[in-house]
C-alpha positions as CSV (number, residue, x, y, z in Angstrom):
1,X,-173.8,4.2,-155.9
2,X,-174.1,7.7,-154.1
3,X,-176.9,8.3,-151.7
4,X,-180.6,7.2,-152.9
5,X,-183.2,9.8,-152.9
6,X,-187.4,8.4,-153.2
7,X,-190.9,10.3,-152.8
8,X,-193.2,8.8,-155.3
9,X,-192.2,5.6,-154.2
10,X,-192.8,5.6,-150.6
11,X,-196.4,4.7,-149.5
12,X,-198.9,6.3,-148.5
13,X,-199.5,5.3,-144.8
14,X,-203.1,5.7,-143.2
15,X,-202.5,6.9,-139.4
16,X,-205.6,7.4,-136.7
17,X,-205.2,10.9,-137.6
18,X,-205.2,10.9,-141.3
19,X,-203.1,9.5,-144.5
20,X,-199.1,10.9,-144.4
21,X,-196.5,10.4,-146.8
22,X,-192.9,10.9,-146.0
23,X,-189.6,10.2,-148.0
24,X,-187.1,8.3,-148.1
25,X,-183.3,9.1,-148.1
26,X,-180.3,7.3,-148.0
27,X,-181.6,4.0,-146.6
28,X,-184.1,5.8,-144.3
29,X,-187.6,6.7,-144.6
30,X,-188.4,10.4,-142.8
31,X,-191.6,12.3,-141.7
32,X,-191.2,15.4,-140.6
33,X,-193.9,17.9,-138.8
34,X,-196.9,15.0,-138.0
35,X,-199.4,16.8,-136.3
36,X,-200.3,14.4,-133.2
37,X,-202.8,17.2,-131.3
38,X,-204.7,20.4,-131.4
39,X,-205.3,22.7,-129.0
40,X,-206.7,25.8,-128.0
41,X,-204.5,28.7,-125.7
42,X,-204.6,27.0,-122.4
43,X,-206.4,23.8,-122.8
44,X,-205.8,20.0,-123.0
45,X,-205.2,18.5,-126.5
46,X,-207.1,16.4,-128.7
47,X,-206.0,14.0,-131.2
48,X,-205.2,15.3,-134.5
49,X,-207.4,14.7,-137.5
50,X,-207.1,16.0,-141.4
51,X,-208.7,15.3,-144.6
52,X,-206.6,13.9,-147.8
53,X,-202.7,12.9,-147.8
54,X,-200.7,15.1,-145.1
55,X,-197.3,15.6,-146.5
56,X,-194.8,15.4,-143.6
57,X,-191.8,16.7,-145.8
58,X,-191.6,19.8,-143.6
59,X,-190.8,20.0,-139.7
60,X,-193.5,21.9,-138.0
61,X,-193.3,25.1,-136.2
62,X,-191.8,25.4,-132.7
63,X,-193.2,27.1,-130.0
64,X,-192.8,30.5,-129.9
65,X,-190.5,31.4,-127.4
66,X,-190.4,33.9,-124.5
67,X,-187.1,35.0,-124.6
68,X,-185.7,35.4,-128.0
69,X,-182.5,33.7,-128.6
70,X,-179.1,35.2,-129.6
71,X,-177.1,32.9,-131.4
72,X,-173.8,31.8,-129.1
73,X,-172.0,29.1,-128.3
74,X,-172.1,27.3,-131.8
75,X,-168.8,25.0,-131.4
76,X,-169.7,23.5,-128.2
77,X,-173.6,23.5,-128.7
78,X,-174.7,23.6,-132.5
79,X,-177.9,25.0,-133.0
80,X,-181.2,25.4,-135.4
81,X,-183.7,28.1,-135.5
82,X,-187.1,27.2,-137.3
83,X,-190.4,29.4,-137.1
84,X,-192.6,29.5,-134.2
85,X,-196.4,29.4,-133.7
86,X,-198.2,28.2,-130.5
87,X,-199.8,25.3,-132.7
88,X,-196.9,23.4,-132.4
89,X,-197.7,19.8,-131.1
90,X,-196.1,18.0,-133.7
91,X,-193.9,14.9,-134.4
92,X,-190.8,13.8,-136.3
93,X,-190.1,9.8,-137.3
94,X,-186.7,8.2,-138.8
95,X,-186.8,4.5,-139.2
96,X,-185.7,2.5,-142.0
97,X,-188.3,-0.2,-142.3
98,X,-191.9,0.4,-143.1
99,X,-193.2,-3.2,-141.9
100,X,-195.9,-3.8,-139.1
101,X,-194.4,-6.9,-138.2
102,X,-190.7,-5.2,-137.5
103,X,-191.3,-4.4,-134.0
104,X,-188.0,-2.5,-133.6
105,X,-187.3,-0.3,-130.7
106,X,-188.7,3.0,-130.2
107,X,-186.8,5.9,-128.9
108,X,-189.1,9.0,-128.0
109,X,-186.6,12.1,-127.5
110,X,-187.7,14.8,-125.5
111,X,-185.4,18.1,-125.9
112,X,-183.9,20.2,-123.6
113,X,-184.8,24.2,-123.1
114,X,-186.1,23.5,-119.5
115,X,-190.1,24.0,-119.3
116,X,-189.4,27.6,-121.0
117,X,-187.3,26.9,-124.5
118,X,-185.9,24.4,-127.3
119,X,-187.7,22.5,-129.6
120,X,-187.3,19.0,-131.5
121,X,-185.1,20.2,-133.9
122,X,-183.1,22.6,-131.9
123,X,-179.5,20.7,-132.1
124,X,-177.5,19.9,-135.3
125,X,-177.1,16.7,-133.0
126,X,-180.9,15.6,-132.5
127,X,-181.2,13.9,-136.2
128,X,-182.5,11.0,-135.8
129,X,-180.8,9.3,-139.2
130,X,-178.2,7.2,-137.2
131,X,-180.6,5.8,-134.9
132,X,-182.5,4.5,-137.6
133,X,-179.9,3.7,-140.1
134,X,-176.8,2.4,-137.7
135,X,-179.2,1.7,-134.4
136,X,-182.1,-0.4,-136.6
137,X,-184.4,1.7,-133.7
138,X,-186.8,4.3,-135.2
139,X,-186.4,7.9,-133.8
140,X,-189.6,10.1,-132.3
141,X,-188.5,13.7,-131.5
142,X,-191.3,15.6,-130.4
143,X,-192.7,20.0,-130.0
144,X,-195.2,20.2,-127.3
145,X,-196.1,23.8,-125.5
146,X,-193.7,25.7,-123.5
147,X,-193.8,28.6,-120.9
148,X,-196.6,30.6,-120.6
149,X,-197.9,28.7,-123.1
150,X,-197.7,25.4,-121.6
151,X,-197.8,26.0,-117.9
152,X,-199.5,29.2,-116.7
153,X,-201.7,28.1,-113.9
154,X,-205.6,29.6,-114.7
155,X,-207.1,27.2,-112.7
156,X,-208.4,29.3,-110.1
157,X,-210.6,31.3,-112.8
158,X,-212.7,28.3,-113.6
159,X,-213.3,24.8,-114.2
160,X,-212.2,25.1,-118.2
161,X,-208.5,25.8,-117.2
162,X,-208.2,22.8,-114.6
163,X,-205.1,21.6,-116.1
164,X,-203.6,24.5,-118.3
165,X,-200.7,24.2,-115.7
166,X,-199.7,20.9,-117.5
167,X,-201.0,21.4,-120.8
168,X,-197.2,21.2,-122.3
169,X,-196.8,17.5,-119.9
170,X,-200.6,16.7,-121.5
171,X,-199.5,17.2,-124.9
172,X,-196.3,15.1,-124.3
173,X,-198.9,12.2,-123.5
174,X,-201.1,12.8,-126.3
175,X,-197.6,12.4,-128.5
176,X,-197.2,9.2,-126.6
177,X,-200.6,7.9,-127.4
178,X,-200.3,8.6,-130.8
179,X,-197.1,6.6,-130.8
180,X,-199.0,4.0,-129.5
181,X,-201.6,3.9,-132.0
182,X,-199.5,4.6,-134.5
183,X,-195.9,3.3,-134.1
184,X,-196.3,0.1,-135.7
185,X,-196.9,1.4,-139.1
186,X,-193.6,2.7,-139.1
187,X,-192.1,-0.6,-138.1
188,X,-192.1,-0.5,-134.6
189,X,-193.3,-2.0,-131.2
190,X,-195.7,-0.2,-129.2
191,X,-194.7,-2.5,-126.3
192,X,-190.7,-1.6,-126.0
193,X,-190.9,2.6,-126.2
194,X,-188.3,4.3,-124.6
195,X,-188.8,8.0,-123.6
196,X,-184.9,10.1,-123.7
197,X,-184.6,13.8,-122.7
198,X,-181.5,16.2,-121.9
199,X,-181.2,19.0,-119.1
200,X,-185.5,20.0,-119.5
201,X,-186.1,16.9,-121.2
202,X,-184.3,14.9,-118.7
203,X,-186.7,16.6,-116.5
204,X,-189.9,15.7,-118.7
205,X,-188.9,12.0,-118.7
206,X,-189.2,12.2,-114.6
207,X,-192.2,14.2,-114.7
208,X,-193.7,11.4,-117.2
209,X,-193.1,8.4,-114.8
210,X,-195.4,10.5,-112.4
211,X,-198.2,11.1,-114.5
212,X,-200.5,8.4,-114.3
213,X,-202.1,9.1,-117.9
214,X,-199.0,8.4,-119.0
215,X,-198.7,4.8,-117.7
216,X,-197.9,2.0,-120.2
217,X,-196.9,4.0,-122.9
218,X,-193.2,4.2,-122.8
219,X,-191.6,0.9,-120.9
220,X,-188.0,2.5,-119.9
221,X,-186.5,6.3,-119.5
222,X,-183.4,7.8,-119.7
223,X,-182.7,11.2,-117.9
224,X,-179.8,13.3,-119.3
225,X,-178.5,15.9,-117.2
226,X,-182.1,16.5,-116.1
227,X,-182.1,16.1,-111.7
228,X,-181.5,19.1,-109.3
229,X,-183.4,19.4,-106.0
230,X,-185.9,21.4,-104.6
231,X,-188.8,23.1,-105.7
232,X,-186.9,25.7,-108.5
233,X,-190.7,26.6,-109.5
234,X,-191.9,27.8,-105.8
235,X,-195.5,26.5,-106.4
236,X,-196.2,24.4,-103.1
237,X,-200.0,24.8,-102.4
238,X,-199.6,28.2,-103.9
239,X,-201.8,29.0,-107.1
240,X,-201.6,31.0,-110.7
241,X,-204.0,33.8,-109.1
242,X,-201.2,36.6,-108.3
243,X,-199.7,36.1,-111.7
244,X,-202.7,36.3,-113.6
245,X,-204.3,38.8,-112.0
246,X,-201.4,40.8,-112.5
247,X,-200.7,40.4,-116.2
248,X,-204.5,41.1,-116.8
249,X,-204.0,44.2,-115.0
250,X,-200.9,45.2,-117.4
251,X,-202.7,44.3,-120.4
252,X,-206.0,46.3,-119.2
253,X,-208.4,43.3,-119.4
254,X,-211.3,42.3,-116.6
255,X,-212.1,39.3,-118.0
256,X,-209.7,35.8,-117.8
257,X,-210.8,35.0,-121.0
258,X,-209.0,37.2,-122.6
259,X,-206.0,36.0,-122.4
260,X,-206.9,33.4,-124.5
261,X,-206.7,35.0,-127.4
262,X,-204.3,38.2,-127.3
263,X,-201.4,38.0,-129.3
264,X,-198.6,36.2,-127.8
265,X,-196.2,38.8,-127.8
266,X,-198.2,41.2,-126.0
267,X,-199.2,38.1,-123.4
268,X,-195.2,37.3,-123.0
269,X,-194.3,40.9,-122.2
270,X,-197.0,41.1,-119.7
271,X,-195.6,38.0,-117.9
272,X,-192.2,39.2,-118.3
273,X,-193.0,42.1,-116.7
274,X,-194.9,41.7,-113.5
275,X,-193.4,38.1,-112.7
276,X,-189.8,39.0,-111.6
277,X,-191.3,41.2,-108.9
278,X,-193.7,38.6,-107.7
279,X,-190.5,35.5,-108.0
280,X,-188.6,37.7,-105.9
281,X,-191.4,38.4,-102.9
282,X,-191.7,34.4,-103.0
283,X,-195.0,34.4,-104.8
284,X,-195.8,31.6,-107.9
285,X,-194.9,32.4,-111.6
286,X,-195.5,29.0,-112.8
287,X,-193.0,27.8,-115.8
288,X,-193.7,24.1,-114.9
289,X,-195.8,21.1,-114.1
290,X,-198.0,21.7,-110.7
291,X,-198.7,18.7,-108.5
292,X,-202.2,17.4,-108.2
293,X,-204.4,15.3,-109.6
294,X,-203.1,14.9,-113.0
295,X,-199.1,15.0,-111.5
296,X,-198.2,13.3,-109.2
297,X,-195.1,16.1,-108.0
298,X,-191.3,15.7,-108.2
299,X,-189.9,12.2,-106.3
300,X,-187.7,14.3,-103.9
301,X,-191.0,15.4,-102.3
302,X,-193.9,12.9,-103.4
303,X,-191.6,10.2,-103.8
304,X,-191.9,7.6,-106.7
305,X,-195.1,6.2,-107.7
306,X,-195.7,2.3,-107.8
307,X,-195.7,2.1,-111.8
308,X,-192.2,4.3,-111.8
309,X,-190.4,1.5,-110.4
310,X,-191.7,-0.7,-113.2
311,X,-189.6,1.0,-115.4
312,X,-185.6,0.9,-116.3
313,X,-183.8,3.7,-115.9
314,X,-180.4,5.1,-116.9
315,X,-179.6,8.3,-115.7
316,X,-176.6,10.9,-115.5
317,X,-174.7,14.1,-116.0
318,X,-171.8,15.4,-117.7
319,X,-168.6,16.6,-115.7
320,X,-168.7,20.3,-115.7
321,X,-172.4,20.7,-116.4
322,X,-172.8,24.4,-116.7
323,X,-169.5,25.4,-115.1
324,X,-167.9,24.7,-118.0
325,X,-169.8,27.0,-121.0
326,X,-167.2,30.2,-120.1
327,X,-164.1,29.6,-120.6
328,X,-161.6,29.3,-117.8
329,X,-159.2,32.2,-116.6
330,X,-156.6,30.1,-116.2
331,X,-154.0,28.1,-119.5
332,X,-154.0,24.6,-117.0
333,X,-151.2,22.9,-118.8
334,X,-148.8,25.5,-118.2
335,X,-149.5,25.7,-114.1
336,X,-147.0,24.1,-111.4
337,X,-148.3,22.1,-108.8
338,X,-147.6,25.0,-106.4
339,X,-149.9,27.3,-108.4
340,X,-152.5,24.9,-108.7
341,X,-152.6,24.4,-105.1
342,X,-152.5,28.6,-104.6
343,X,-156.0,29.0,-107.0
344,X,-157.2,26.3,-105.3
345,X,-156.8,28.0,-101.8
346,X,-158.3,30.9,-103.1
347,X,-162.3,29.0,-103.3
348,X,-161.3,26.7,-100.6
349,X,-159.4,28.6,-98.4
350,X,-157.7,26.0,-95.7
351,X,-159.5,23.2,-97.2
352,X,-158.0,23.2,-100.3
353,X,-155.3,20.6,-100.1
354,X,-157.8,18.1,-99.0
355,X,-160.1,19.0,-101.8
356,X,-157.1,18.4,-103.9
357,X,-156.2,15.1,-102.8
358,X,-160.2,14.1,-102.6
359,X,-160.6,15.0,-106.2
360,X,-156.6,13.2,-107.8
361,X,-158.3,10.3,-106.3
362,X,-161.4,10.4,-108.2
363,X,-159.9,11.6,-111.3
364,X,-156.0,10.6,-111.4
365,X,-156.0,11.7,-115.0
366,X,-157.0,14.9,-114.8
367,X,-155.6,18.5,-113.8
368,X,-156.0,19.5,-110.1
369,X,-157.2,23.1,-111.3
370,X,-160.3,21.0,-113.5
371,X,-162.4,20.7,-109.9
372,X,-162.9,24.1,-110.1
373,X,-165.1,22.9,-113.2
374,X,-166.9,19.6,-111.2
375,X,-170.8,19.6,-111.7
376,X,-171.9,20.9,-108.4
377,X,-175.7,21.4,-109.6
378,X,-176.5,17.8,-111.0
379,X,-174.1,14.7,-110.3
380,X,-175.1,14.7,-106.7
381,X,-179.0,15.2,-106.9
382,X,-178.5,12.3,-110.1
383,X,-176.9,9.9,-107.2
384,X,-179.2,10.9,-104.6
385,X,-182.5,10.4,-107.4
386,X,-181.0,6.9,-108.7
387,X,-180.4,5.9,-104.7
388,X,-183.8,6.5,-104.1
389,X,-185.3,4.8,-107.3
390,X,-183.3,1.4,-106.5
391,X,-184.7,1.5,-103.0
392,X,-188.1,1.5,-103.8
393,X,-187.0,-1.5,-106.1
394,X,-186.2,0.2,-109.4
395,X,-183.2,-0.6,-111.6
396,X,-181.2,2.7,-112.6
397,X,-178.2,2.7,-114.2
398,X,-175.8,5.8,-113.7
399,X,-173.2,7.7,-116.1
400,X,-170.9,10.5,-116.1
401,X,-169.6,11.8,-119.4
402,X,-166.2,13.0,-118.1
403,X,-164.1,13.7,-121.9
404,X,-162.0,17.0,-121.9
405,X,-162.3,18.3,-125.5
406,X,-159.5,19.5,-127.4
407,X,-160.6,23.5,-126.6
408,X,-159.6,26.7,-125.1
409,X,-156.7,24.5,-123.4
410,X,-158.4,21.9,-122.6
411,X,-162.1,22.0,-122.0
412,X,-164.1,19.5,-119.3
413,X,-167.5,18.2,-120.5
414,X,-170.2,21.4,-120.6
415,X,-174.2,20.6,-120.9
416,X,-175.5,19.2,-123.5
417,X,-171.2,17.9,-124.8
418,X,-172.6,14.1,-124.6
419,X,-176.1,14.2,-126.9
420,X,-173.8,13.6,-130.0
421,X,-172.3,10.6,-128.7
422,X,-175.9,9.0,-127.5
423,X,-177.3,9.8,-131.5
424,X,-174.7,8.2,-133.0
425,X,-174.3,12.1,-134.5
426,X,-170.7,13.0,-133.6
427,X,-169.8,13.6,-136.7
428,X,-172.2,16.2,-137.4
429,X,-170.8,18.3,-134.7
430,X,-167.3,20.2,-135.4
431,X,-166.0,19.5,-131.5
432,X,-166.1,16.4,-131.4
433,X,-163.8,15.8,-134.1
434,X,-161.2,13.9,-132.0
435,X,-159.1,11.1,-133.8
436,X,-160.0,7.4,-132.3
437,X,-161.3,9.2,-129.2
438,X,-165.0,10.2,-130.4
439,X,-165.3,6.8,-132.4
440,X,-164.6,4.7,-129.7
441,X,-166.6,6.8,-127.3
442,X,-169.9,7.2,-129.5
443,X,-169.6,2.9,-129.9
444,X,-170.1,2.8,-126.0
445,X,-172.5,5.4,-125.7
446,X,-174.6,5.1,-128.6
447,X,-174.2,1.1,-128.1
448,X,-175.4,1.5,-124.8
449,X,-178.7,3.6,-125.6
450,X,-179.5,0.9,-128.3
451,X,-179.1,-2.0,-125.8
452,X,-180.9,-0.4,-122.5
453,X,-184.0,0.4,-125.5
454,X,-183.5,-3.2,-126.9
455,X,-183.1,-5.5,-123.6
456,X,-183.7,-2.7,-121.1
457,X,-179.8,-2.8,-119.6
458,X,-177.2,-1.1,-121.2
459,X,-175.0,-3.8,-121.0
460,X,-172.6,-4.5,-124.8
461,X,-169.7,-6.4,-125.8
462,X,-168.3,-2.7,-125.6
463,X,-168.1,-1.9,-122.5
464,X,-167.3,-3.2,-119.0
465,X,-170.5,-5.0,-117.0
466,X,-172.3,-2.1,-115.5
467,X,-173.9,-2.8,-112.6
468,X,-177.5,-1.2,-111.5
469,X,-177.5,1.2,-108.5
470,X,-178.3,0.1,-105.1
471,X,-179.8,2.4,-101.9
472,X,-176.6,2.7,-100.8
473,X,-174.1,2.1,-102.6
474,X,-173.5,3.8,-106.3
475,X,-171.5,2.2,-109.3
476,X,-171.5,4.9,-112.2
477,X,-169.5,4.1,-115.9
478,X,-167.4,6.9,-116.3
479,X,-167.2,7.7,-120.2
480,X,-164.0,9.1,-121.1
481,X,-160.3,8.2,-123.4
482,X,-160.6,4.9,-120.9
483,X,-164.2,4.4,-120.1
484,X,-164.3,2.4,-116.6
485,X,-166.8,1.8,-114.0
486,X,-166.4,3.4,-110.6
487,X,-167.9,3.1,-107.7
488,X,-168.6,5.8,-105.0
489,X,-166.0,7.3,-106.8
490,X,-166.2,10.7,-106.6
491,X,-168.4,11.0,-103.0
492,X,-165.0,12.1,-100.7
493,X,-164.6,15.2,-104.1
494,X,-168.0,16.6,-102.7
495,X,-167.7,16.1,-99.1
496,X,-165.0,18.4,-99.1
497,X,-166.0,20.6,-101.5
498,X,-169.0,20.9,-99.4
499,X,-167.2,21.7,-96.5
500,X,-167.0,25.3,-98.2
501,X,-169.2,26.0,-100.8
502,X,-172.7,25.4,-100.7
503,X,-174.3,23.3,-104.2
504,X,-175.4,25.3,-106.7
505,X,-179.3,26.1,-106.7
506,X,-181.7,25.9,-109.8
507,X,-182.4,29.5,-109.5
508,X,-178.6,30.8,-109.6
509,X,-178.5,28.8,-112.5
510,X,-181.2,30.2,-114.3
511,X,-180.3,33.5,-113.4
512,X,-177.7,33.0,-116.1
513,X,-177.3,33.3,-119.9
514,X,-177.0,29.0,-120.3
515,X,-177.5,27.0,-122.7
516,X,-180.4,24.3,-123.3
């Protein structure tokens, strides 16, 4: 029998917010577009509430975006576009059990973009039918606000905009609490949620184990390519009154309020056009959670709450990150040794052979040339972060997804290569089309998200034990054609590199044109 279709049939469920029905396809019940919040430009959200049967066929609108995207990239990162309107807080479910009493484990994905972009349906690779179907775990992907819309600090022109510099973190706790509420109707347990994110949604899923409103409603975390140090957003004790005050004076208004209710194109241009000047003299832009009362700031400076540590974590990066999206000048399977070593010297300089050696250690398998292409932006931050978590008492588990796709000669893992293989959804994207390789791959990977948001540890028949991080010492699984854990493995690779180049910074990163 082919692939069952079913509306009429599927119930009518009766949320805290309202009635919703959904459908049901090919062994899995989907609702698409549940409002979870309202609110108004700039303020906190309230739940959701409507009159008569809501009918989540349809995903809801993204949030509008800054920067209008040009499509690019669509064989290593496959994207979708969908309409955009600031009232976006919204919800998508895929589980394939409607029974209270299931209690199956809840995944809550939280997408990449940074604090600026993306949505919940942004990748071909974020359905969640395979977590549902395959995983027996129900899928949450979530819209909450973004940018300007989301974090511009108004706080200093009055009491109403307290917290509009986390209003896009608030409504990602008002979409926890209605999973809360709500969850169980849908077949699963309140009490085992597991929040996931990539690159910005890595970021959101740290951000969320420091917001105390947050607390007891997701149990365990994952962080995807989400950890770089510093303070990329510049806030400190600084404050949203030299932005605001000069995009009110672009737009001609004398009154804060405003800006609560010009059109959104006209209030993004204004931003876009006073804030580079104001970055670039060291002033605050915003673009991100602020630290106060309501967050608790990033664990590099403020450290990790008490609660954080209560809470499971895997965490890790890819190999190349984002110095792997161009393509490389060089065809590495037709260099000598001899060559390799002469491109080497040439970002190196004298150090090069010992870079060389440093990195054939860590990765035997792989072509000298391909350290050129080694994360320097995430993978050490990622240690440093889990380090730091396990010494306050926290379990963290670390990865690197370190496949070389079968592409421009040869291509190291970019950003965002490893969220098929965690969905189950490699067969959905083109790329990962690699005979026996992806299969056995997405089993680990995709086993291992199932078993850290069943049990907490990734641990499965399928892979090696993998231990948790300690504060000084770091085991990381290594997914690639032989999947292995390492340990230390790849600190020497870095302390040599360092030796000559300094890490990458957030801000040269987003000074490029990267991906989510």
């Amino acid at each position: 029998m082919g692939k069952i279709f079913d509306y009429d049939g599927v119930p009518v469920l009766h949320t805290t917010s309202g009635d919703l029905k959904g459908y049901f396809y090919d062994g899995v019940y989907i609702y698409k577009g549940i409002p979870y919040a309202y609110a108004d430009r700039f303020q906190m959200p309230v739940p959701s509430k409507w009159d008569g049967v809501k009918d989540a066929t349809n995903y809801g609108f993204v949030c509008p975006l800054q920067n209008q995207d040009t499509p690019n990239g669509e064989l290593m990162v496959p994207h979708r576009y969908w309409p955009q309107d600031e009232h976006c807080q919204s919800l998508n479910i895929w589980t394939n059990k409607l029974d209270p009493e299931a209690k199956k484990p809840v995944l809550v994905w939280f997408h990449g973009g940074g604090y600026a972009a993306g949505s919940s349906i942004e990748q071909v690779a974020y359905d969640g039918v395979s977590i549902a179907k395959k995983g027996d775990s129900i899928l949450v992907s979530v819209n909450h606000r973004l940018n300007i819309l989301g974090y511009l600090d108004l706080s200093p022109f009055g009491e109403k905009y307290k917290n509009s510099a986390n209003a896009g973190h608030a409504d990602m706790v008002a979409a926890l609490q209605w999973v809360h509420d709500n969850i169980a109707l849908f077949g699963g347990d309140p009490e085992n949620v597991t929040i996931f994110g990539q690159s910005g949604g890595g970021m959101k899923v740290i951000d969320l184990m420091q917001i105390p409103s947050a607390d007891g409603l997701f149990q365990k975390g994952l962080v995807m390519s989400g950890v770089m140090e510093g303070d990329p957003l510049g806030a400190g004790e600084k404050d949203g009154t030299e932005i605001v005050t000069a995009m009110m004076k672009e737009l001609g208004f004398d009154d804060v309020a405003q800006l609560e209710t010009v059109p959104y194109p006209q209030l993004a241009a204004a931003y876009a056009k006073v804030s580079p000047a104001i970055a670039q003299n060291g002033g605050y832009i915003g673009g991100g959670p602020k630290k106060g009362d309501y967050f608790c700031g990033n664990p590099f400076d403020a450290g990790f709450r008490e609660h954080a540590h209560q809470i499971p974590m895997m965490i890790g990066t890819v190999y190349g990150e984002f110095a792997t999206f161009a393509p490389a000048a060089y065809d590495k399977n037709k260099l000598t040794a001899e060559e390799i070593l002469e491109i080497l010297k040439k970002v190196y300089g004298d150090n090069a052979e010992k870079v060389l050696d440093a990195f054939k250690e860590a990765y035997p398998e792989k072509n000298g040339v391909d350290v050129l292409a080694i994360d320097r932006a995430m993978r050490e931050p990622t240690v440093k972060l889990a380090k730091l978590f396990a010494k306050g008492g926290g379990k963290a588990y670390l990865y690197n997804f370190a496949l070389e796709f079968p592409f421009q000669n040869g291509k190291p893992a970019w950003h965002c290569s490893d969220i098929p293989y965690f969905f189950g959804n490699s067969d959905l994207v083109e790329i990962c089309g690699i005979p026996d390789v992806s299969d056995k791959l997405e089993s680990e990977i995709f086993g291992a998200l199932l078993a850290f948001a069943k049990n907490g540890t990734p641990d499965h028949e399928g892979l090696p034990h993998w231990p948790e991080t300690e504060a000084e010492d770091a085991d990381t699984m290594v997914f690639d054609k032989k999947t292995e854990v390492k340990h230390n493995y790849d600190d020497k690779v870095f302390a040599e590199i360092n030796k000559v180049l300094k890490p990458w910074s957030f801000m040269e990163l987003m000074s490029d044109n990267i991906q989510h």
